[in-house]
C-alpha positions as CSV (number, residue, x, y, z in Angstrom):
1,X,-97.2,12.1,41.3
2,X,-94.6,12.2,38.6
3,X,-95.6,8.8,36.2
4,X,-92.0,8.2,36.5
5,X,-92.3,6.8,39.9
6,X,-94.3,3.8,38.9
7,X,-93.2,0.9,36.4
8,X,-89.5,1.0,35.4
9,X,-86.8,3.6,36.6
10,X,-84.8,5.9,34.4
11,X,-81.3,6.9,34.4
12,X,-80.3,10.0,32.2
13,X,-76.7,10.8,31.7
14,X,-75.1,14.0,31.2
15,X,-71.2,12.2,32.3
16,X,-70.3,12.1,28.7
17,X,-72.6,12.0,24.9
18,X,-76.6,12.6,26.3
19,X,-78.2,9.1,26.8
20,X,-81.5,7.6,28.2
21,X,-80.4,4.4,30.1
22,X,-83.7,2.5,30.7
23,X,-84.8,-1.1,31.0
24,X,-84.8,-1.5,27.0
25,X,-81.1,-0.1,27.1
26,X,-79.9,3.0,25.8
27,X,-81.5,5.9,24.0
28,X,-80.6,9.1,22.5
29,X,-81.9,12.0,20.0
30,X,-80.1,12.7,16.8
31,X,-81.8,16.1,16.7
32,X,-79.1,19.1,18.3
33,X,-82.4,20.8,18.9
34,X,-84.2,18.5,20.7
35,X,-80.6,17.1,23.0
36,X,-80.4,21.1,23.7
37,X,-83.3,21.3,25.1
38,X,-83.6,17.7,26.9
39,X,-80.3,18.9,28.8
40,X,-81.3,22.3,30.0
41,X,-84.6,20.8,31.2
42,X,-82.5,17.5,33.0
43,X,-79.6,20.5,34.7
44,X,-82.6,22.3,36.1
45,X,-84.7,19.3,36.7
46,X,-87.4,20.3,39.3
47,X,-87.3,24.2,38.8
48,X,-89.5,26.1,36.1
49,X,-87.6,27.1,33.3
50,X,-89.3,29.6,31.0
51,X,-90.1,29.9,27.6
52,X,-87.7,32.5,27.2
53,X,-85.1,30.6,28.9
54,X,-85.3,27.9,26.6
55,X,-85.4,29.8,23.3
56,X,-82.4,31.9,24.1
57,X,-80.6,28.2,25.3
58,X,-81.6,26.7,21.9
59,X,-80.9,30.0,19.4
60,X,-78.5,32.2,21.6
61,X,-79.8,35.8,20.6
62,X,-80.9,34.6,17.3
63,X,-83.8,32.9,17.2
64,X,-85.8,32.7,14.3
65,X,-89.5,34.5,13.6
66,X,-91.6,30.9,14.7
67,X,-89.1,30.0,18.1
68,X,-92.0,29.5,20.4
69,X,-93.9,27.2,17.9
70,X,-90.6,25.4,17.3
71,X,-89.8,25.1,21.0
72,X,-93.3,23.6,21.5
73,X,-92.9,21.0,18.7
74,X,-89.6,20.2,20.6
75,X,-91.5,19.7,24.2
76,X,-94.3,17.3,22.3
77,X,-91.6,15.3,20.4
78,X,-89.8,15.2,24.0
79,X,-92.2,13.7,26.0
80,X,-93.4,10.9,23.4
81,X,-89.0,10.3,23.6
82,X,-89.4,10.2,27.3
83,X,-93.1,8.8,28.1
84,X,-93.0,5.3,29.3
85,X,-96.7,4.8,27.9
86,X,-97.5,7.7,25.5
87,X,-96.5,11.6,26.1
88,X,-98.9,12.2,28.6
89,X,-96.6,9.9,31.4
90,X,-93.7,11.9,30.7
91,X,-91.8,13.6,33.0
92,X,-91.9,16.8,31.0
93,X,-94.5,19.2,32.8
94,X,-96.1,22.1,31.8
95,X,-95.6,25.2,34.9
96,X,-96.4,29.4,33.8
97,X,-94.2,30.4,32.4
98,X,-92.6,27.3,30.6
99,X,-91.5,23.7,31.5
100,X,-90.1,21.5,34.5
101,X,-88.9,18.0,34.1
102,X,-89.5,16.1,37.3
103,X,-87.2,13.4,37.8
104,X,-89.4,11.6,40.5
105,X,-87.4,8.4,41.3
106,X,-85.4,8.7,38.2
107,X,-81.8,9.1,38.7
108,X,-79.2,11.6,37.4
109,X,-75.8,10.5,36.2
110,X,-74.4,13.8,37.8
111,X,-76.1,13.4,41.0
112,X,-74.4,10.5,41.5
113,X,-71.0,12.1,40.9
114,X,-71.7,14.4,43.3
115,X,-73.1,12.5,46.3
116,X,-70.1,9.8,45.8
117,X,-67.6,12.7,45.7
118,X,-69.2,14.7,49.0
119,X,-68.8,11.1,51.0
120,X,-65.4,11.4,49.8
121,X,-64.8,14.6,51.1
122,X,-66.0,13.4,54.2
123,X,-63.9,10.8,54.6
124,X,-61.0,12.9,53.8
125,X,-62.5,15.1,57.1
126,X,-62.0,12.2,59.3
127,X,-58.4,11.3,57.7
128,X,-60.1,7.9,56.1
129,X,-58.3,7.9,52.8
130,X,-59.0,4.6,51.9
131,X,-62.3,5.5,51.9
132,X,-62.3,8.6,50.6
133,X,-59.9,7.1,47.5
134,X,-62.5,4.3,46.7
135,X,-65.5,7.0,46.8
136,X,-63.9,9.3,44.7
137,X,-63.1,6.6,42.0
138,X,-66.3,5.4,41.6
139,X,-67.4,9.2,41.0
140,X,-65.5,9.6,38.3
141,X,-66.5,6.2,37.2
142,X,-69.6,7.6,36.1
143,X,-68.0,10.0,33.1
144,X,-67.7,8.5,30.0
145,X,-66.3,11.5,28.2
146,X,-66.5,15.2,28.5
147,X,-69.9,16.2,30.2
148,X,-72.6,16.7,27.1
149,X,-70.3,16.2,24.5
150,X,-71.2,17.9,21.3
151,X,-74.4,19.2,22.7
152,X,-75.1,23.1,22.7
153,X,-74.1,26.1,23.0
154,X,-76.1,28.1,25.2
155,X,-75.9,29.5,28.6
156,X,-77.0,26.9,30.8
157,X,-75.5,24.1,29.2
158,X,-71.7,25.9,28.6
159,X,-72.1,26.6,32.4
160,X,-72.9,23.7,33.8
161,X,-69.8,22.0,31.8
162,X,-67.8,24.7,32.8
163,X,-68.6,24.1,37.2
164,X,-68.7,20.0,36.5
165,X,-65.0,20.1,34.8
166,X,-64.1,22.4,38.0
167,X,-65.7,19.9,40.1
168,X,-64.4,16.6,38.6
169,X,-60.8,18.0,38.4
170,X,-61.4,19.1,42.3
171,X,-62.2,15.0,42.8
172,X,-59.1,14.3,40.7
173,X,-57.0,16.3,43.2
174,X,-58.6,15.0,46.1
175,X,-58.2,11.5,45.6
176,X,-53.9,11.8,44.1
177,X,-53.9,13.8,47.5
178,X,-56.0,10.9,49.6
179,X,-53.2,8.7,47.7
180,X,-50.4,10.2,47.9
181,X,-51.0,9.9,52.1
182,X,-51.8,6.0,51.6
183,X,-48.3,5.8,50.3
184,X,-49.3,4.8,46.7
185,X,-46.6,6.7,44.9
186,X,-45.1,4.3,42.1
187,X,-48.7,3.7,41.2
188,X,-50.0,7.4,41.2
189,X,-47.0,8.0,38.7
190,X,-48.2,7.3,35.0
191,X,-51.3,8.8,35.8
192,X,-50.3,12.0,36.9
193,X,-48.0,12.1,34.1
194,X,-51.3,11.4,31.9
195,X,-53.2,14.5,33.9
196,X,-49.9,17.5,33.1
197,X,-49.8,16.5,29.5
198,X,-53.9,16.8,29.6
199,X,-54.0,19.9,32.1
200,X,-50.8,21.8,31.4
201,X,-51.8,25.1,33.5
202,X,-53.1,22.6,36.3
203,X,-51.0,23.4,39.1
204,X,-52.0,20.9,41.6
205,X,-51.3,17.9,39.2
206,X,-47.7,18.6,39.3
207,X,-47.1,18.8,42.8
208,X,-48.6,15.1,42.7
209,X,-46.0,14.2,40.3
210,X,-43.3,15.8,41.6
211,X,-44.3,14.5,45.5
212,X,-44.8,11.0,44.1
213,X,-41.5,11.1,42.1
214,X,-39.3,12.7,44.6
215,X,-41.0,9.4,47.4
216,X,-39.7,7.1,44.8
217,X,-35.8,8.1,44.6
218,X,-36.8,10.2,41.5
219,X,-35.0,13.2,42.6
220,X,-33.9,14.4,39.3
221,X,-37.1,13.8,37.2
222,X,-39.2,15.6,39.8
223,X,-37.1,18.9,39.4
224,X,-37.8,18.4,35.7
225,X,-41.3,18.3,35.8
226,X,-40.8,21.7,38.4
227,X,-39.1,22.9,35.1
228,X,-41.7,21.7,32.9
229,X,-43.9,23.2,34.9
230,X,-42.2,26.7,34.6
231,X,-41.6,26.8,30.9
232,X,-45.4,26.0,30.9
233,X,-46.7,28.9,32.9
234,X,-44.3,31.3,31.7
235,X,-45.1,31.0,28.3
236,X,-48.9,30.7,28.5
237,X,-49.7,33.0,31.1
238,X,-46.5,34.7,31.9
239,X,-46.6,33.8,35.4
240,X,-44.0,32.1,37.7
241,X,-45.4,29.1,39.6
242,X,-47.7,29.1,42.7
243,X,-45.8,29.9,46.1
244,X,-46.7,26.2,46.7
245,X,-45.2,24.4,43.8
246,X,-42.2,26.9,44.4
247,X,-41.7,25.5,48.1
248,X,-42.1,21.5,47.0
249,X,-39.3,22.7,44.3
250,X,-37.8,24.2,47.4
251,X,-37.7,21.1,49.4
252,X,-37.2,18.7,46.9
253,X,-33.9,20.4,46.2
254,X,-32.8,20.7,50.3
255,X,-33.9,16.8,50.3
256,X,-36.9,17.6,52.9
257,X,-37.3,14.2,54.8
258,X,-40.9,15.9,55.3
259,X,-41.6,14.6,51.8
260,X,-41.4,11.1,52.4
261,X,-43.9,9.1,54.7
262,X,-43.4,8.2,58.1
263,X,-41.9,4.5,58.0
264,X,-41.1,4.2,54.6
């Protein structure tokens, strides 16, 4: 049994800077080493990582002569960080050929996130939007900042930030489009203008805008953003806009009642 499971609960969170949220508040390590190293273990929690693995995740292809003393110092300094009554109740085990961290009851800041955002995709299935809106806000309630701000470089960090910004800007769509069909237009507006300046390239953030603007009797300033839009892709990628943002242009301009929501 994992010693985590008895006595008080953990919460680690990778939403934002690393932190150890437990019942004597927060916690985290000023060594880049030793944050490496707790996050690769925490993304992989319950599968063997190797020796190997780690050294390459804390030196990326330059690691120096002593790496695998180094590394082990790191794991023993870990699990007195992480051991509720001294290193040997740490979650931290030792599995040929490396380490595992076994979360046990413990919970996950990024677990979270994604079990609140696949209920929202549910409800979205079954055309519950209110539902589905209020699930996916309180999954990206649980970021505090970029995902493991300022920690590492290597390969299984830098990849898991890249799929969790995919993901979280996926929930982002999903819940302007849950919104957009609950009729909240005026309210979606200065937030979507918030999310083009942030995410330029990010298509699907200006057909919000320009949806939620042309519902409101903003005509005009939706066929600017179209324009803002262009200019952007153009001159970053040298590409026209998607065949989709091209038809909302389309029917914003022919004044498509199909815009605007039944009863409104």
């Amino acid at each position: 049994m994992n010693p985590n499971d008895e006595g008080e609960r953990v919460r680690y969170e990778l939403l934002g800077s690393l932190r150890v949220v437990r019942a004597g508040g927060c916690h985290t390590l000023s060594a880049r080493k030793k944050e490496a190293l707790l996050a690769a273990l925490l993304i992989r929690s319950g599968q063997v990582l190797s020796v190997d693995q780690l050294v390459d995740e804390l030196w990326v292809d330059n690691p120096p002569c002593r790496a695998t003393a180094a590394l082990h110092v790191y794991i023993s300094q870990l699990r007195n960080f992480l051991g509720r009554r001294g290193p040997r109740n740490s979650p931290i085990v030792t599995r040929s050929p490396g380490y595992l961290l076994d979360l046990g009851s413990d919970e996950l800041d990024f677990h979270v996130f994604q079990r609140l955002f696949r209920e929202g995709r549910d409800f979205v299935r079954g055309q519950e939007h209110a539902e589905a809106v209020a699930r996916f806000e309180a999954a990206l309630a649980q970021w505090r900042g970029p995902a493991l701000s300022g920690v590492g470089e290597g390969r299984i960090v830098s990849g898991f930030v890249t799929w969790l910004e995919e993901l979280r800007l996926e929930c982002i769509e999903m819940m302007v489009a849950s919104s957009l069909a609950l009729g909240r237009d005026h309210e979606l507006i200065g937030f979507l203008h918030s999310l083009v300046s942030e995410h330029p390239l990010h298509e699907p953030f200006y057909e919000g805008l320009m949806t939620a603007l042309h519902r409101t009797g903003r005509r005009a300033d939706a066929l600017r953003i179209y324009q803002r839009a262009r200019e952007e892709l153009r001159r970053d990628l040298g590409l026209e806009p998607c065949r989709r943002l091209r038809e909302l242009h389309q029917a914003i301009l022919s004044d498509d009642d199909g815009l605007v929501l039944a009863g409104r």
